[in-house]
C-alpha positions in Angstrom: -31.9 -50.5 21.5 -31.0 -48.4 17.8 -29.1 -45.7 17.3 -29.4 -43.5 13.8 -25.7 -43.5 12.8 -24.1 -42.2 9.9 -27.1 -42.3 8.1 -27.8 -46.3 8.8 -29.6 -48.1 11.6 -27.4 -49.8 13.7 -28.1 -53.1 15.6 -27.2 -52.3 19.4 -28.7 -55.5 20.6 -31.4 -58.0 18.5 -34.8 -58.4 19.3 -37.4 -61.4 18.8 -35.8 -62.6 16.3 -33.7 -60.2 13.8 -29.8 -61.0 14.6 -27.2 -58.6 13.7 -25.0 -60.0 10.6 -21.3 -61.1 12.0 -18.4 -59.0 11.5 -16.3 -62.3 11.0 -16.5 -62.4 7.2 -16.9 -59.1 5.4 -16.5 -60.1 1.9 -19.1 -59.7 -0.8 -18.9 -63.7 -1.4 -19.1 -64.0 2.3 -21.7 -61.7 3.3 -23.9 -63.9 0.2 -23.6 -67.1 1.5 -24.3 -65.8 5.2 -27.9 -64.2 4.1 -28.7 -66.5 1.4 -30.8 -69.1 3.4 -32.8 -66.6 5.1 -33.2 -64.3 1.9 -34.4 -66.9 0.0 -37.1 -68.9 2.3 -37.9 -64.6 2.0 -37.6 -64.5 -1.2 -39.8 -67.2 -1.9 -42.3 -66.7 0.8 -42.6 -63.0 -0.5 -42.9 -65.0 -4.6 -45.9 -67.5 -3.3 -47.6 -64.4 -2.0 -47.3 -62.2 -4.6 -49.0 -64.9 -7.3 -51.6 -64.9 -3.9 -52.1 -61.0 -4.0 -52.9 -61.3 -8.1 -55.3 -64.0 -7.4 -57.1 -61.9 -4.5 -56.0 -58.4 -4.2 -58.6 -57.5 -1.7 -56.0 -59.1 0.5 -53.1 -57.8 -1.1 -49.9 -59.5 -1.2 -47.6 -57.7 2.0 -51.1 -59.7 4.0 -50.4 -63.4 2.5 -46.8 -62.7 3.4 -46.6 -61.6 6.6 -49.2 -64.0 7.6 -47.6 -66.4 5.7 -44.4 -66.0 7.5 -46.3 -66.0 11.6 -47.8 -69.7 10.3 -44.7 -70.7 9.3 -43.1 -69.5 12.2 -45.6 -70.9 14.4 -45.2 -74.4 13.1 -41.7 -74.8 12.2 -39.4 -71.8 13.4 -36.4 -70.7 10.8 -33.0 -72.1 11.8 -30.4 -69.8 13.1 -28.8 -70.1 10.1 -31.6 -68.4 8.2 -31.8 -65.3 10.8 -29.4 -63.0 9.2 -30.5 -63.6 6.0 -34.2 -62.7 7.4 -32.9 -60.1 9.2 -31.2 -58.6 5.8 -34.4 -58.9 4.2 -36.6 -57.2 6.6 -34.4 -54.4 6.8 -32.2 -53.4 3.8 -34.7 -55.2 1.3 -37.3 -52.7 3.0 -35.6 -49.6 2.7 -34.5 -50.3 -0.7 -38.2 -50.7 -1.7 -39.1 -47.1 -0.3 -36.3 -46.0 -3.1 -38.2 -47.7 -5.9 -41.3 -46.4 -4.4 -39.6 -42.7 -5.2 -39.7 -43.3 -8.7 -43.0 -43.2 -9.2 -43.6 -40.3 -7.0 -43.4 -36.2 -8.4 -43.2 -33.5 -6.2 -45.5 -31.6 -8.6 -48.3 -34.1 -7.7 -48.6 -32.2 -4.7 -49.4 -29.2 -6.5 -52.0 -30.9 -9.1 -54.2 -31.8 -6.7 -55.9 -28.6 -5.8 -55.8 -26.8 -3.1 -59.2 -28.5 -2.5 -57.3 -31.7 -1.9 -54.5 -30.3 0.4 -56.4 -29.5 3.4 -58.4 -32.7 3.3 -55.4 -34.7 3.1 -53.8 -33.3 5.8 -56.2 -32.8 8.4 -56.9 -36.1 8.4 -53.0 -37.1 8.3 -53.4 -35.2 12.2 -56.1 -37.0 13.1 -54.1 -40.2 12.8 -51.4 -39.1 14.2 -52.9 -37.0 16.9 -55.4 -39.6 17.4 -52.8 -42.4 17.4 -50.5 -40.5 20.6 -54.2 -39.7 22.8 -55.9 -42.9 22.1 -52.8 -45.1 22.1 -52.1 -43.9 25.4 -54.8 -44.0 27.2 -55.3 -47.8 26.2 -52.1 -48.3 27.4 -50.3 -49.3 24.0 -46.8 -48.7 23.6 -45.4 -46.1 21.6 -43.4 -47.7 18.8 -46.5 -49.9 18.0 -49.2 -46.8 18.4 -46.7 -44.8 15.9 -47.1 -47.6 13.1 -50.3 -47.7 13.4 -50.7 -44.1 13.2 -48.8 -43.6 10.7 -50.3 -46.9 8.7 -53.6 -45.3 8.7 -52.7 -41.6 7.9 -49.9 -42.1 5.5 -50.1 -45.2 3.5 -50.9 -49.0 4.8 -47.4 -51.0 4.6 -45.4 -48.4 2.8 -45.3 -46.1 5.9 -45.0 -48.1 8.4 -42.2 -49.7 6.2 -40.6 -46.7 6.3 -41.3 -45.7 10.0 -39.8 -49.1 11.2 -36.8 -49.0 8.8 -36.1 -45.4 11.4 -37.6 -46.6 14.9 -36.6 -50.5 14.2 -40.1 -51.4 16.2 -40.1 -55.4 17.4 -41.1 -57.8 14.9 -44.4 -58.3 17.1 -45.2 -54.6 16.9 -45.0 -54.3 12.7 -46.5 -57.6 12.3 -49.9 -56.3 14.4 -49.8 -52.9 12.9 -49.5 -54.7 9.2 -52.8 -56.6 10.0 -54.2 -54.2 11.8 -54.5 -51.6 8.9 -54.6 -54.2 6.1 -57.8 -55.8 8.1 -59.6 -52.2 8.1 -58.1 -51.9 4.3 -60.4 -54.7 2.9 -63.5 -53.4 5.5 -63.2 -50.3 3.2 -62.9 -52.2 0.0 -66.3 -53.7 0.4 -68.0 -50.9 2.5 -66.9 -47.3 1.3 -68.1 -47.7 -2.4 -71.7 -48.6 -0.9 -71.3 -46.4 1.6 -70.1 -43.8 -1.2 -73.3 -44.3 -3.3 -75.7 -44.1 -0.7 -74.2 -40.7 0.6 -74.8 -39.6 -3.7 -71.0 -38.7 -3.7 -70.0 -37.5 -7.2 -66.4 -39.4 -8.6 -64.3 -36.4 -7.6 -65.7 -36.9 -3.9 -65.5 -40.5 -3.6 -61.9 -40.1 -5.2 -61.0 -37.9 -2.5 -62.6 -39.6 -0.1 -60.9 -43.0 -0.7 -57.4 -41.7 -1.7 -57.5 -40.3 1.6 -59.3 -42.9 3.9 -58.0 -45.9 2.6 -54.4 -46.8 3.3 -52.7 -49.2 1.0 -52.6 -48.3 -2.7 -54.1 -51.3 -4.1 -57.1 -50.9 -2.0 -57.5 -47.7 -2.5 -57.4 -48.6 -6.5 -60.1 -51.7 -5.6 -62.4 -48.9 -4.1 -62.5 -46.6 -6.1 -62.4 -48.2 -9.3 -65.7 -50.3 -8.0 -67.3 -47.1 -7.2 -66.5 -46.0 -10.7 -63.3 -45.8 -12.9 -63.5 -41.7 -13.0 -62.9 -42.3 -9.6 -59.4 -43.8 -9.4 -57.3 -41.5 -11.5 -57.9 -38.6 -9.1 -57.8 -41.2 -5.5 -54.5 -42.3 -6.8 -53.3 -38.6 -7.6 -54.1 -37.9 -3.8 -53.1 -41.2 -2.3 -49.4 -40.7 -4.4 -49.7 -37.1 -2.7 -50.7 -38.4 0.8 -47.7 -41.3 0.1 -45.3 -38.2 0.1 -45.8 -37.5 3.9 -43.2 -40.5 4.4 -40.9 -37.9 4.0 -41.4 -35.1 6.7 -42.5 -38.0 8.8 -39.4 -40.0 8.9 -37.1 -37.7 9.4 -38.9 -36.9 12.7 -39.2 -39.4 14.0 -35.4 -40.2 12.9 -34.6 -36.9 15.0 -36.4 -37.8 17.7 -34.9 -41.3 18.3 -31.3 -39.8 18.0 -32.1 -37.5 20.5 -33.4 -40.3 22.8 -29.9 -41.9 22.2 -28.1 -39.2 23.0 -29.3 -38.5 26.6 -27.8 -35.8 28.3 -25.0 -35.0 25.6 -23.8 -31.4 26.6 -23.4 -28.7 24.2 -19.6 -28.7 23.9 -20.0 -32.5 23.3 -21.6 -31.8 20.4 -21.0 -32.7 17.1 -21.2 -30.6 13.7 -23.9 -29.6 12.2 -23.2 -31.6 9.0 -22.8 -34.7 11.6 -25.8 -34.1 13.3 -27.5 -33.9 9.9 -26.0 -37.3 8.8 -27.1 -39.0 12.1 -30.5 -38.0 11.9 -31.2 -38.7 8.4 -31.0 -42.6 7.2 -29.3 -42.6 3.8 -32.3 -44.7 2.2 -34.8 -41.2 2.7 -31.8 -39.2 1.1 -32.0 -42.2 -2.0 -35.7 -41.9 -1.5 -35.6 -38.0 -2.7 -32.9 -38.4 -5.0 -35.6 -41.1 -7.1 -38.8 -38.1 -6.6 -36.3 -35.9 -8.0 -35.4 -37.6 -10.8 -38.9 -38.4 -11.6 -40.3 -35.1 -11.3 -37.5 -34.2 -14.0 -38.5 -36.4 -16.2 -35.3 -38.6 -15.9 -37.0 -41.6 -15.4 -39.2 -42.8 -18.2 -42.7 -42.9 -17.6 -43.1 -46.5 -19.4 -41.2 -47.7 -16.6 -43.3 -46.6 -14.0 -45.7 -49.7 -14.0 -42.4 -52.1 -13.6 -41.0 -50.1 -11.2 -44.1 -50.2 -9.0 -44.5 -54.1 -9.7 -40.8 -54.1 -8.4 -40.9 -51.8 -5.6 -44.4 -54.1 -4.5 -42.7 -57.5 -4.3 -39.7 -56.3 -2.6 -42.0 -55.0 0.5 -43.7 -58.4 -0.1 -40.4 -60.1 0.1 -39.6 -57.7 3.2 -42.4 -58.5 5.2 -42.7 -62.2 4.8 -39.0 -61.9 6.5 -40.4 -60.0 9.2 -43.4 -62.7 9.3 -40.9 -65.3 9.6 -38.6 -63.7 12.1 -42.5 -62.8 14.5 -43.2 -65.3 16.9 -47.1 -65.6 18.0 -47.1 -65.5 21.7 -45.3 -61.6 21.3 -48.7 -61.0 19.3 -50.3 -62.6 22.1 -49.3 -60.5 24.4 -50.1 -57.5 23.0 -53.8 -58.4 23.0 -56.7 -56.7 21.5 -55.7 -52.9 22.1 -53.9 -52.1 19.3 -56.9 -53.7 16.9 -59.3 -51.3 18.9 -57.1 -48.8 18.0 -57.0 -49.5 14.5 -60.6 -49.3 14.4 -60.8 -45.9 16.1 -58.7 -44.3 14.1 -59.8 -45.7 10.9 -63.1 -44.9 11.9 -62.1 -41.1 12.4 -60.1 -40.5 9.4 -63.1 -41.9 7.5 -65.2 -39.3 8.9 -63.0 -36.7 9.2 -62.5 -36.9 5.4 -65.8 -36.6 4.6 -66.5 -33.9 7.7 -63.5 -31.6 6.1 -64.7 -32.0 2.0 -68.4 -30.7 3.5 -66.3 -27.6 4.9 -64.3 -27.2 2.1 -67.4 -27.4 -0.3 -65.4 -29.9 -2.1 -68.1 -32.7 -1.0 -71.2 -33.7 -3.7 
């Protein structure tokens, strides 16, 4: 169980694998020595993968990793040693990349794209989510694992569901199937949608649209689109960065929602202020996460930085989900069976189509 505390995620009890760090030694030196095995077989899993993701970024790199880290799991599972260090990783490595992400990220994207955009983007963020709740349920998937993938296929791939576990803390077993789950639908739309695209006679603008809003992880959406024709990827990546912005209202519902379910039956009397309630329910990396849109969108941060800031914010997910890989034991996978892959295919399969269903209303489809 987590609770949202003072703007952290706190470790009530571990699961599969991530152990709470030990209160015994609470020095800087001291916490270092503690993570550093597990941080860097991490670090160097998430290093191997992104050389990986350059040679074949159809896969991407967050894929190598986390796969990566279930083989290496499989065959020879981390010491106990390592765990804290993995568990370090997986967590504050992750929401420290969402930060970075920020920086690249303008609240006035929103408005650039066009209304034409805006209600293509999120009716089909509903249909994932909406779809995600009905469908999930009725085949009997549970609901931190149906909420990744939900929010993987309407939001953005590994980013969002990033993001979403660094609030719910899902099991290891649950990320590491939503991870594959939308990265194995990402590469079915690298190599169908721009054929698909051509043989439906969609101008640039559409297919743009189409795949910034269908496709979940960035670099896919860039393969897409940029195969289909490189007037198509400026305006995708406009929409995707857009769509990439719903992490925001997103999290902090869901970070509301699990503090009320940790607070069950609290009385009104026994509540605390508002400014308390405000700091329990929002995790201090969303408030950093603003903070670095906000300083974009002023201009503070240099735009020749963007490219290294991105390259940064990339590896550290990488680095973030090989930990996670490594900390996922197969037979939890197992167990889950092939539900939540069904699901993945569902939903991907309606968000495609409700895209291109809501650009024919729109008359933003040709």
């Amino acid at each position: 169980m987590d609770l949202v505390g003072t703007g952290t995620i706190t470790r009530v009890a571990p699961r599969t694998g991530r152990a709470p760090e030990p209160d015994s030694d609470r020095s800087f030196q001291g916490r270092i020595s503690v993570r550093l095995p597990g941080f860097g077989l991490a670090l160097a899993l998430g290093g191997v993968a992104t050389l990986l993701g350059h040679l074949a970024p159809v896969v991407g790199a967050p894929v190598f990793a986390i796969l990566g880290g279930i083989a290496i799991e499989h065959f020879r599972q981390p010491s106990r040693s390592a765990r804290v260090g993995l568990g370090f990783a997986s967590r504050s490595v992750l929401q420290r990349s969402i930060i970075v992400l920020g920086t690249g990220l303008s609240f006035h994207q929103v408005v650039t794209t066009g209304s034409s955009s805006l209600p293509v983007l999120l009716g089909t963020l509903a249909v994932a989510l909406l779809g995600a709740r009905l469908l999930g349920r009725a085949l009997s998937i549970d609901n931190d694992l149906r909420t990744l993938i939900g929010v993987g296929t309407g939001i953005c791939g590994a980013s969002a569901i990033a993001a979403t576990d660094a609030v719910i803390s899902a099991s290891e077993a649950d990320v590491s199937y939503a991870i594959t789950t939308i990265f194995t639908f990402n590469v079915i739309a690298v190599l169908t949608f721009p054929t698909i695209g051509r043989l439906l006679s969609l101008s640039l603008h559409s297919f743009g649209l189409w795949a910034g809003t269908a496709v979940n992880d960035m670099s896919s959406v860039v393969a897409a689109s940029s195969i289909f024709g490189r007037g198509a990827t400026s305006f995708a990546v406009v929409v995707k960065l857009t769509r990439t912005l719903m992490i925001i209202p997103i999290s902090l519902v869901l970070a509301l929602w699990r503090s009320k379910q940790s607070r069950p039956g609290e009385g009104l009397a026994q509540r605390p202020p508002l400014v308390s309630r405000i700091r329990g329910v929002m995790p201090v990396f969303i408030v950093w996460f603003l903070l670095a849109v906000t300083a974009n969108t002023f201009g503070l941060i240099p735009r020749a930085w963007h490219g290294a800031l991105s390259e940064v914010a990339q590896l550290m997910i990488t680095v973030a989900l090989a930990a996670i890989g490594l900390s996922t034991r197969l037979r939890d996978i197992r167990r889950t069976g092939l539900r939540p892959l069904a699901l993945g295919a569902m939903l991907w399969i309606l968000v495609a189509v409700t895209s291109l269903g809501l650009q024919l209303a729109t008359g933003t489809l040709g």
